[in-house]
C-alpha positions as CSV (number, residue, x, y, z in Angstrom):
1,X,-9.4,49.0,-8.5
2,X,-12.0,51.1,-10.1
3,X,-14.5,50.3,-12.5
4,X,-14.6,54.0,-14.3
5,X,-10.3,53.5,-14.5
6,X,-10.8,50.0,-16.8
7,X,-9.1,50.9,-20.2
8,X,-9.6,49.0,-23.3
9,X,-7.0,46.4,-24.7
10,X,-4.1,48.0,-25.8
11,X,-3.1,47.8,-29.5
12,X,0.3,46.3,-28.2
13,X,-1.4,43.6,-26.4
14,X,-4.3,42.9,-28.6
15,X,-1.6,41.7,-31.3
16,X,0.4,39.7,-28.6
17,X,-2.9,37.6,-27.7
18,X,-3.8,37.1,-31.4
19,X,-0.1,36.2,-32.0
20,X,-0.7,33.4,-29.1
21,X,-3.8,32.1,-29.9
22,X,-2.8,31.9,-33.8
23,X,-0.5,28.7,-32.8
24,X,-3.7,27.0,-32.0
25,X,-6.3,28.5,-34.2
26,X,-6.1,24.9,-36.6
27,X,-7.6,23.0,-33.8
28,X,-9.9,26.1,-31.9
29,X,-11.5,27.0,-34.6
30,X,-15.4,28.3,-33.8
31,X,-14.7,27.5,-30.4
32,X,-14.4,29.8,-26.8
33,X,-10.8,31.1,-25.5
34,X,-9.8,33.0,-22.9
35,X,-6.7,34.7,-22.0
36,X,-5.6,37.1,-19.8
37,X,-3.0,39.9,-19.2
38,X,-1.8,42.1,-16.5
39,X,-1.9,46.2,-16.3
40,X,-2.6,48.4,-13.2
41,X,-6.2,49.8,-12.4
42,X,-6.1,52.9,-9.8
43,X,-2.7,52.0,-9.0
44,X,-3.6,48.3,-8.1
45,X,-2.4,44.9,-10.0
46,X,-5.1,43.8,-11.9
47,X,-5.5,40.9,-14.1
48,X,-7.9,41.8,-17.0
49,X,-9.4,38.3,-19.0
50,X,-10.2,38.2,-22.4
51,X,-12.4,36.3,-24.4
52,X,-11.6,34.8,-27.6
53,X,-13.5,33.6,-31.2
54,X,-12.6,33.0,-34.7
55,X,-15.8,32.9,-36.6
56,X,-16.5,33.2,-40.4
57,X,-13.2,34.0,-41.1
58,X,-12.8,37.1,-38.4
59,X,-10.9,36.6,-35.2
60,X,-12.2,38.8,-32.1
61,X,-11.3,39.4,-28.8
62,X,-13.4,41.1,-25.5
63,X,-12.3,42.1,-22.0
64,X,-15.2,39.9,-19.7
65,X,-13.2,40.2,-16.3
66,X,-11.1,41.8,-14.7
67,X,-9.8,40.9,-11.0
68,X,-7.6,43.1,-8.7
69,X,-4.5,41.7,-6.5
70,X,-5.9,43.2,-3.5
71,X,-10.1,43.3,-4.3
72,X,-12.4,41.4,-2.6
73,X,-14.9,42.1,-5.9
74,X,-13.9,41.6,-9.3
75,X,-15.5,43.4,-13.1
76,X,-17.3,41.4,-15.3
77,X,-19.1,42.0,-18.6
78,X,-21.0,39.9,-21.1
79,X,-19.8,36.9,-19.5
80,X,-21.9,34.3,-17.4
81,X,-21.1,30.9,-15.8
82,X,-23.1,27.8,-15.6
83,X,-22.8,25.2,-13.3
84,X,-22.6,22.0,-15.9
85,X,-21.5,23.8,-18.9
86,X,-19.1,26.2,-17.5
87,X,-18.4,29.6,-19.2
88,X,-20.5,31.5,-21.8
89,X,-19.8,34.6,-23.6
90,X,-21.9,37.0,-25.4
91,X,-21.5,38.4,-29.0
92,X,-24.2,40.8,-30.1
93,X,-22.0,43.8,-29.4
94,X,-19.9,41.7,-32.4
95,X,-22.7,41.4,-35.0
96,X,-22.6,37.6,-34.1
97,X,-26.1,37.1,-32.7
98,X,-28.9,38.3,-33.9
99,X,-29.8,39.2,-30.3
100,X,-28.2,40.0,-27.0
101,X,-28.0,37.1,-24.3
102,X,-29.7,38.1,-21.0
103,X,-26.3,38.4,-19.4
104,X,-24.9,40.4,-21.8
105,X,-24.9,44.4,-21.4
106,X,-22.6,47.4,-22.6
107,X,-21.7,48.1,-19.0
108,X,-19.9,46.3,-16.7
109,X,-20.8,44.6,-13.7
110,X,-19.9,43.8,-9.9
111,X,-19.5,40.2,-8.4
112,X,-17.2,38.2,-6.2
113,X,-13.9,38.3,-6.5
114,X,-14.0,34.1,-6.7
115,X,-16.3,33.9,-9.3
116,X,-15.4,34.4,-13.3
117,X,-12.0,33.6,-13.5
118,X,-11.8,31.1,-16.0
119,X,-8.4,29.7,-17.0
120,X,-6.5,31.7,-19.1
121,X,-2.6,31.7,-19.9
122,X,-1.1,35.1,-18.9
123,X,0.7,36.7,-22.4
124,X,2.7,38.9,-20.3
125,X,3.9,37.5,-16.8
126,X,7.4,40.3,-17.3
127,X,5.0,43.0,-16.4
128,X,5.0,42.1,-12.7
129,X,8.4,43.5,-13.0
130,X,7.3,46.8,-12.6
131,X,6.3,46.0,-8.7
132,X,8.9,46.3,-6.6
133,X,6.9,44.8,-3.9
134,X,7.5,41.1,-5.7
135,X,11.0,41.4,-6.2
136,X,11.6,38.4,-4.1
137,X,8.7,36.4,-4.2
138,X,10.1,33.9,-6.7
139,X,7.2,34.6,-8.9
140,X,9.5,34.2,-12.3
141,X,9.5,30.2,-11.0
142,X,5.7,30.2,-11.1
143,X,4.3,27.9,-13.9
144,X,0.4,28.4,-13.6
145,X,-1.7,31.0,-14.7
146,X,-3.3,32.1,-11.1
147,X,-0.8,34.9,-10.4
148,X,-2.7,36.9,-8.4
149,X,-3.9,33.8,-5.9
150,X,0.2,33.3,-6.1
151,X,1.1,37.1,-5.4
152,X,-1.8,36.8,-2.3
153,X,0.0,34.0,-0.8
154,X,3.1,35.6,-1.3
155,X,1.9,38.9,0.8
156,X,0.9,36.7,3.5
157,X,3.4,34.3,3.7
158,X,6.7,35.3,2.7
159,X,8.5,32.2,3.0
160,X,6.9,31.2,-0.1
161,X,10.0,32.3,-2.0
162,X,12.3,29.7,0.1
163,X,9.7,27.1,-0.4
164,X,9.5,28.4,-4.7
165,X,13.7,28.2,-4.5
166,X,13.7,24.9,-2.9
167,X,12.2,23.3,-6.2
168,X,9.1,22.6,-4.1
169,X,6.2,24.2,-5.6
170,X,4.1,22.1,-5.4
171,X,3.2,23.0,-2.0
172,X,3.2,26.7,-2.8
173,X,-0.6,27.1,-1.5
174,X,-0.3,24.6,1.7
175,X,-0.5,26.8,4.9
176,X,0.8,24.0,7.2
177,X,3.7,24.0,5.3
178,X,4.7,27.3,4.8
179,X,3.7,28.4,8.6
180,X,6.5,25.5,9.5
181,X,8.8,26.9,7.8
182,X,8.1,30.1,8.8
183,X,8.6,29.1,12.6
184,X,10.8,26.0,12.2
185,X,14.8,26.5,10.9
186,X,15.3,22.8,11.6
187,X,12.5,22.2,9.3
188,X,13.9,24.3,6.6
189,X,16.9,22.5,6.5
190,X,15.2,19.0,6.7
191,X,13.3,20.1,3.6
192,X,16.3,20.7,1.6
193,X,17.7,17.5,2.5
194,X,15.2,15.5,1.1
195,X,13.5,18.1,-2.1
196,X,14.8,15.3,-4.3
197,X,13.0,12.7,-3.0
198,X,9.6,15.3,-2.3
199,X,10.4,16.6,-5.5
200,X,10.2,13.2,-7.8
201,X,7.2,11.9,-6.3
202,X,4.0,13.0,-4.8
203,X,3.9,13.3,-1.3
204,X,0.8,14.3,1.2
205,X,1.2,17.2,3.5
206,X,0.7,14.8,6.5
207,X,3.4,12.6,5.3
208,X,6.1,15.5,4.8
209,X,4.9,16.9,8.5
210,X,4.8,13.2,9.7
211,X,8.2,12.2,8.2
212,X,10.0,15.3,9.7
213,X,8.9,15.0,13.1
214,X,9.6,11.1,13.3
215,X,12.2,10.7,11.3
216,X,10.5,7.9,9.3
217,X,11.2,7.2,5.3
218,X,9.2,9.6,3.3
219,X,8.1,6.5,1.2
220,X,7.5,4.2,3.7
221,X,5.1,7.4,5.4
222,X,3.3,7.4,2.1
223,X,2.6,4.3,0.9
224,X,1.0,3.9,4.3
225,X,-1.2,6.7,3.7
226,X,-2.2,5.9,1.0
227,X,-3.2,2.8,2.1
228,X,-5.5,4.5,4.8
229,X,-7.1,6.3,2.1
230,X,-7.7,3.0,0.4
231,X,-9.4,2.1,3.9
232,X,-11.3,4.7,4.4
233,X,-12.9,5.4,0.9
234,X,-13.3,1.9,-0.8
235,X,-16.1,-0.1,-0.5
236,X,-14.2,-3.5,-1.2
237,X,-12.3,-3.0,2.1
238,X,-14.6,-2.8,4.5
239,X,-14.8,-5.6,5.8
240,X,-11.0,-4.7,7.3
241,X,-11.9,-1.4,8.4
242,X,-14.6,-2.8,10.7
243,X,-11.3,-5.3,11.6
244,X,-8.4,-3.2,12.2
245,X,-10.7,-0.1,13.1
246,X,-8.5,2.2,14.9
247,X,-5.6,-0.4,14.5
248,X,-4.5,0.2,11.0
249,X,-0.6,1.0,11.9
250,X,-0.1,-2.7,12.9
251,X,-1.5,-3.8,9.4
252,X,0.1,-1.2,7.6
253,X,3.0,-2.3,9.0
254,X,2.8,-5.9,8.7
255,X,1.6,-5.9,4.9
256,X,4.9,-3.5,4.1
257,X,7.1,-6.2,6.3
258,X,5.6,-8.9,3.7
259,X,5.4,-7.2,0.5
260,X,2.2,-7.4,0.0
261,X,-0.5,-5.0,-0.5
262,X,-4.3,-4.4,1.5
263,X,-6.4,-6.2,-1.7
264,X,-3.8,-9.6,-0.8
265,X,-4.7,-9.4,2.6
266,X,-8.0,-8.7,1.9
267,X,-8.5,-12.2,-0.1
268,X,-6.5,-14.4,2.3
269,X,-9.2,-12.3,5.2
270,X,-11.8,-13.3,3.5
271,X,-10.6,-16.9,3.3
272,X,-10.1,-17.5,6.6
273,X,-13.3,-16.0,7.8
274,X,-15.2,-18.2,5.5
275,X,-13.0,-21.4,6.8
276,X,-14.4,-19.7,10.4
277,X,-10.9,-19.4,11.7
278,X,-10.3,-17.4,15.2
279,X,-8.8,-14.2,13.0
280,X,-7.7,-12.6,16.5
281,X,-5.7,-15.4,17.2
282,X,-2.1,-13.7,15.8
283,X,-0.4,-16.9,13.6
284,X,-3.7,-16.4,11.7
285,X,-4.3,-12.6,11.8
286,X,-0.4,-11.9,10.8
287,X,1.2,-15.5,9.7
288,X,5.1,-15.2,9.6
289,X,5.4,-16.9,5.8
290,X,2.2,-14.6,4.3
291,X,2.7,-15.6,0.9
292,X,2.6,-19.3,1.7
293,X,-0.3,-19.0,3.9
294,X,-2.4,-17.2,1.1
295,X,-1.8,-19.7,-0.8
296,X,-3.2,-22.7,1.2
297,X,-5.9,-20.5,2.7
298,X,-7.5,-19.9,-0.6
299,X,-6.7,-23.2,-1.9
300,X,-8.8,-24.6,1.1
301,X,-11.6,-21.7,0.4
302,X,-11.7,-22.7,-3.2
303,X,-12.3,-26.3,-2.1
304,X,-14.4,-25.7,0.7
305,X,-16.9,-23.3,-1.6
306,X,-16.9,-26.2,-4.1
307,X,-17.6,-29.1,-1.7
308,X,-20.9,-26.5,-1.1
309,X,-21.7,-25.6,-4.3
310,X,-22.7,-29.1,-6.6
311,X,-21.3,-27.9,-9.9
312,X,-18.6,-26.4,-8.4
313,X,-17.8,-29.9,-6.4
314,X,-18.5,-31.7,-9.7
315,X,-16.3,-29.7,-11.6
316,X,-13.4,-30.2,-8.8
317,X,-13.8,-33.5,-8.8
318,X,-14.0,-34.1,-12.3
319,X,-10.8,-32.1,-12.5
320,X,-9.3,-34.1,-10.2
321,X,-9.9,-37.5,-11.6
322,X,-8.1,-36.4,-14.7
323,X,-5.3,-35.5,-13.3
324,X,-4.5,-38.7,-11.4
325,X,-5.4,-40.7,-14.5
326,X,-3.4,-38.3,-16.6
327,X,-0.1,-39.7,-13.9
328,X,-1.6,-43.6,-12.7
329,X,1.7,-44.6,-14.5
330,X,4.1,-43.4,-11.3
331,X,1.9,-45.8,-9.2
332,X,4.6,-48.8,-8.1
333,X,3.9,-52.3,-6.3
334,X,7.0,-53.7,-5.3
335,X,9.3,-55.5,-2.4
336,X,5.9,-55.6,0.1
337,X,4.6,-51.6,-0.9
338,X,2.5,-50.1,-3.2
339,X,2.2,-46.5,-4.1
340,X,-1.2,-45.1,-5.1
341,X,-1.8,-41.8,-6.9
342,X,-4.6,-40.0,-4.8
343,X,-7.9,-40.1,-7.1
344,X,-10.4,-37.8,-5.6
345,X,-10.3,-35.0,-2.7
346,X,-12.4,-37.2,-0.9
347,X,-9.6,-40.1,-0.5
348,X,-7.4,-36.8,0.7
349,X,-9.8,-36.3,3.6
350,X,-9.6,-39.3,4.4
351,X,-6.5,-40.2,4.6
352,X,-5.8,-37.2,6.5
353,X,-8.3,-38.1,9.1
354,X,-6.8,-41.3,9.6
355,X,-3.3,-40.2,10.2
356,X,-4.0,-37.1,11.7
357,X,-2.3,-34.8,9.6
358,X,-3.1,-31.9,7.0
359,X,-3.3,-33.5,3.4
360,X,-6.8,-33.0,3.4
361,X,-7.4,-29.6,4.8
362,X,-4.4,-27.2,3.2
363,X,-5.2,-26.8,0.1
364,X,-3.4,-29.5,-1.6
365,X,-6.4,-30.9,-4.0
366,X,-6.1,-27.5,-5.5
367,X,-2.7,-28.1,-6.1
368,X,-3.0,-31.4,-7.2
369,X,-5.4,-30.3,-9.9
370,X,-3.2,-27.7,-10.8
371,X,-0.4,-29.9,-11.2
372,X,1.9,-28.4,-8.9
373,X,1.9,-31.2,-6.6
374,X,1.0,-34.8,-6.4
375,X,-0.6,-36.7,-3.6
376,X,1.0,-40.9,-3.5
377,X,-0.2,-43.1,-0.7
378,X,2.1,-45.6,0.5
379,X,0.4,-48.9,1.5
380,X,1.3,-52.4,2.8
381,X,0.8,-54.8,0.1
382,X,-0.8,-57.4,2.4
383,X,-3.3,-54.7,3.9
384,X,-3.5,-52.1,0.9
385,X,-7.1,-49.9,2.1
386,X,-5.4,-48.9,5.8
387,X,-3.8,-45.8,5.1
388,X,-0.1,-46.0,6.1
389,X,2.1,-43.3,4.7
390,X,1.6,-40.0,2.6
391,X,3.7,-38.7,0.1
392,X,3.7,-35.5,-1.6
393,X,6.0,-35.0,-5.1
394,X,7.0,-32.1,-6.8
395,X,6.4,-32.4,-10.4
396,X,8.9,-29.4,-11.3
397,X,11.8,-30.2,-9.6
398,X,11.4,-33.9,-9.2
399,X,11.5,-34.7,-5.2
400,X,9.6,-35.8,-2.9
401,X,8.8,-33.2,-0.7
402,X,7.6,-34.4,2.6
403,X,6.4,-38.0,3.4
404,X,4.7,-38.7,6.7
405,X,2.8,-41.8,8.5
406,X,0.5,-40.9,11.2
407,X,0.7,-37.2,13.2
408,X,3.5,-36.3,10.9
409,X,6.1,-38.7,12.5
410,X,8.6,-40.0,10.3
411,X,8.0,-43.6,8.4
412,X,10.7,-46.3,9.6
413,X,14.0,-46.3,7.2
414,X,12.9,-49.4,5.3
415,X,9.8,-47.6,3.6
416,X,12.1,-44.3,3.0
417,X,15.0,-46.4,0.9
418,X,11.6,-47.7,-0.8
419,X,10.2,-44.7,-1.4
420,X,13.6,-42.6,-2.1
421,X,16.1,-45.3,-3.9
422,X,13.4,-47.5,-6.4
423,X,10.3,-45.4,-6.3
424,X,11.7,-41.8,-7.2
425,X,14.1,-43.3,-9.7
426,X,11.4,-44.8,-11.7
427,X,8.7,-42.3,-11.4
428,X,11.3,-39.7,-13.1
429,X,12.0,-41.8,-15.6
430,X,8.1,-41.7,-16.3
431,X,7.5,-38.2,-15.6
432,X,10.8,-37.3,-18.2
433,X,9.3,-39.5,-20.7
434,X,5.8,-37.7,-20.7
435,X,7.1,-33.9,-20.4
436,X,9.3,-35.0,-23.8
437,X,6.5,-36.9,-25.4
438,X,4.6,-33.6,-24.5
């Protein structure tokens, strides 16, 4: 490529890129365009760009660069690039300024072949025909506009044109692909068998590379990397990185065994540190049933951080007293029992204390205020303050769902015919009544 060999814009070609830029003119008006078309220079591919106006009713167009296939420098003229604002181009040659910029000048200049090449569609990508060299390099398949940075890759790798054919483009410009499958038939042919799946989604180099040589789903591969990414560049996580540094297969794997993704585990985490439970201990670091863990870890977070914080506890409390009120009708006194409605989280506490099991500590005032569940106590009629027997009721589907006396043994069968055959009955009937008053 030579600088004395540059030829102006042919005729031909002048009305080709005015032809082009005419399908846009109703939106470009008074504003910068470049495009850019290919010619030979000393024998050498070039790509020459052009800059484009339409001002006061006159359209004009200007050669500002022109880059060689093979150059290490590239031509520029009247053209200058700034780091915020990106490209300008001069006019005064035009008669559109009244002076000339300080980049501008009638000859052209030399600079790195990296700088000034703004993006600009190529009008006439058939001219490559005319190199035999490119006859296979699948080039005709290329959709961008950086023909020469394709053409380069092409030179030095080859294999570009199986990787192009392959419906994989994508990866045209990733080295550690196309030097596998330059060394690696097995490779080639796993590629094929999966372009569909590489094809329809985005993948990551190390998860192609990764999935080949393990034999692991390409999705599975992926959403674990991403997750990793997640980890390494979010702020919100780092709590786990410090965690799982160096161990973040084992969660990976365990959140896509559950369903669930990083910010989930993230909030039951954070739950459980703040209840100061032993997280390396593993049926608290990776519960089997995640989903109903979260769920009462946060429930106890939320009621621990209330009982800590006054308005917070008010609030709770207040929220709870409604509730019970809002259902004191299902309470029941009858045949030596008498079912109480639980009326604060307090009386949950300590109830659990006293019969050593869990009503106070997972979660279950949070339920109750969210009417998911309600807490009944069963007492003796002659001794009605001991605590006797816990009941938990489902106000959706209508059962009693686990009642216990103390360390979660089973009450004798004369309070469960209570509790199951006149109880339940009657506190339906109530609960129908209000959900169709409601």
């Amino acid at each position: 490529m030579q600088m004395s060999k540059i030829k102006p814009i042919p005729k031909y070609m002048l009305k080709r890129i005015q032809k082009e830029d005419m399908k846009y003119l109703h939106y470009k008006q008074g504003t910068l365009r470049f495009y850019a078309y290919m010619t030979k220079n000393a024998g050498e591919l070039v790509k020459v760009t052009v800059a484009v106006k339409y001002k006061k009713g006159n359209w004009y167009c200007k050669q500002v660069a022109v880059h060689g296939v093979h150059s290490k420098i590239c031509f520029i003229k009247d053209i200058v690039f700034h780091m915020l604002g990106g490209y300008s181009v001069g006019w005064y040659a035009e008669g559109l300024q009244k002076y000339p910029k300080w980049y501008e000048d009638p000859r052209w200049d030399v600079a790195d072949d990296k700088n000034f090449d703004p993006f600009a569609p190529v009008i006439n990508p058939e001219y490559l025909s005319n190199f035999p060299e490119y006859k296979y390099s699948a080039v005709e398949r290329y959709r961008g506009v950086e023909y020469l940075k394709y053409l380069r890759t092409y030179e030095q790798y080859p294999q570009l044109e199986y990787l192009m054919k392959a419906g994989l483009s994508d990866f045209k410009y990733s080295k550690q692909i196309l030097e596998k499958i330059g060394k690696d038939k097995r490779f080639c042919k796993w590629l094929l068998a999966n372009r569909t799946e590489i094809h329809n989604s985005y993948h990551y180099v190390a998860v192609i590379l990764r999935a080949y040589r393990t034999g692991q789903p390409l999705e599975r591969l992926q959403k674990f990397e991403e997750w990793k990414h997640q980890f390494i560049h979010e702020k919100d996580l780092r709590d786990l990185r410090q965690e799982f540094v160096g161990k973040y297969e084992s969660l990976f794997q365990y959140l896509d065994k559950q369903g669930i993704f990083p910010y989930v585990y993230q909030d039951y985490y954070r739950a459980c540190r703040y209840l100061g439970l032993d997280m390396t201990e593993e049926k608290n670091r990776f519960p089997h049933d995640f989903n109903r863990w979260h769920d009462i870890r946060t429930n106890e977070f939320k009621t621990a951080k209330a009982l800590k914080d006054e308005q917070e506890r008010k609030k709770l409390y207040e929220d709870f007293a409604l509730i019970a009120e809002k259902y004191v009708g299902l309470q029941e006194s009858k045949d030596g029992f008498a079912i109480v409605i639980a009326r604060s989280p307090a009386d949950l506490i300590r109830e659990g204390k006293a019969l050593h099991h869990c009503v106070g500590q997972m979660g279950y005032d949070q339920k109750f205020i969210k009417e998911q569940t309600l807490i009944f106590f069963v007492r003796n009629s002659s001794d009605p303050d001991t605590p006797f027997v816990t009941m938990e009721y489902s106000l959706q589907s209508k059962k009693i769902l686990q009642c216990y006396a103390d360390h979660n043994s089973h009450p004798d069968e004369t309070v469960l015919n209570f509790v199951r055959k006149k109880w339940l009955p009657y506190a339906n009937r109530k609960v129908r009544a209000m959900q169709k008053s409601a």
